[in-house]
C-alpha positions in Angstrom: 30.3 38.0 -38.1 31.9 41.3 -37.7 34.2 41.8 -34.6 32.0 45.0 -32.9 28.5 42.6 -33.8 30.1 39.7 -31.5 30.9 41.9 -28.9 27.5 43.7 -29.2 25.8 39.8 -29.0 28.3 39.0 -25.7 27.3 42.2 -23.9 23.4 41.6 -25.0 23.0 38.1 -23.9 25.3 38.6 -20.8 28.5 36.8 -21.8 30.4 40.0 -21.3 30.3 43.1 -18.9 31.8 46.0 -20.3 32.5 47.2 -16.9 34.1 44.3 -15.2 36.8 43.4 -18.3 39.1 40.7 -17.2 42.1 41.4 -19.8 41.8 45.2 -19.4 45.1 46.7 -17.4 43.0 49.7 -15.2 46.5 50.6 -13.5 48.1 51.6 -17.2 49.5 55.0 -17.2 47.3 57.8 -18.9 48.6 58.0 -22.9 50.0 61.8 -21.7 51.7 60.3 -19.0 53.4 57.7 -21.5 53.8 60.0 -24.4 55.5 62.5 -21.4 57.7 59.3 -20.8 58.7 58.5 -24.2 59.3 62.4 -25.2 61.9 62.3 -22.2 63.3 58.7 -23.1 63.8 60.7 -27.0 65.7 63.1 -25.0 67.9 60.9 -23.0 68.9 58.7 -26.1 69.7 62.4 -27.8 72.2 63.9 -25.4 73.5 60.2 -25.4 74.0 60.2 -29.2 75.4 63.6 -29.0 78.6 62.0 -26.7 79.4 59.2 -28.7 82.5 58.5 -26.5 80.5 58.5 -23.9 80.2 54.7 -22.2 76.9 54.0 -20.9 77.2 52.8 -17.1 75.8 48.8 -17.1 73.4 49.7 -14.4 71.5 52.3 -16.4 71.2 50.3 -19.7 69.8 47.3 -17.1 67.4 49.7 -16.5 66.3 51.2 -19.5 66.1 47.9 -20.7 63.8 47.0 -18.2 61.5 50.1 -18.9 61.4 49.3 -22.6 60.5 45.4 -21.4 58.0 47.0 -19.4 56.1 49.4 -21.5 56.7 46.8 -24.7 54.3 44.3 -23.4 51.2 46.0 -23.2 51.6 46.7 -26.6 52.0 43.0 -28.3 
């Protein structure tokens, strides 16, 4: 059976509310207010490229790391 028929069959005999989703992350960030984030992480990495001798401090790669961790696992 078809993926959207199962789903249909869940929500028809109860199994599923569409409205009450236990998996589904309601505090995620709008897709403009990601795609605003990545455009501005694009930047960053740019005028960091564009100063190769420049050394990143550890503190800020920690943390873009972390942001990257962050955002990365809603999309597994």
């Amino acid at each position: 059976m078809p993926l959207h028929q199962k789903i249909s069959y869940d929500v028809a005999i109860g199994r599923m509310n569409p409205k009450q989703l236990r998996f589904a992350d309601r505090s995620a960030s709008s897709p403009a207010a990601v795609l605003k984030q990545v455009e501005q992480l694009r930047d960053d990495v740019a005028l960091l490229r564009s100063h190769p001798d420049y050394t990143v401090p550890e503190r800020l790669l920690e943390g873009l790391k972390q942001l990257i961790d962050q955002r990365s696992d809603g999309l597994e």
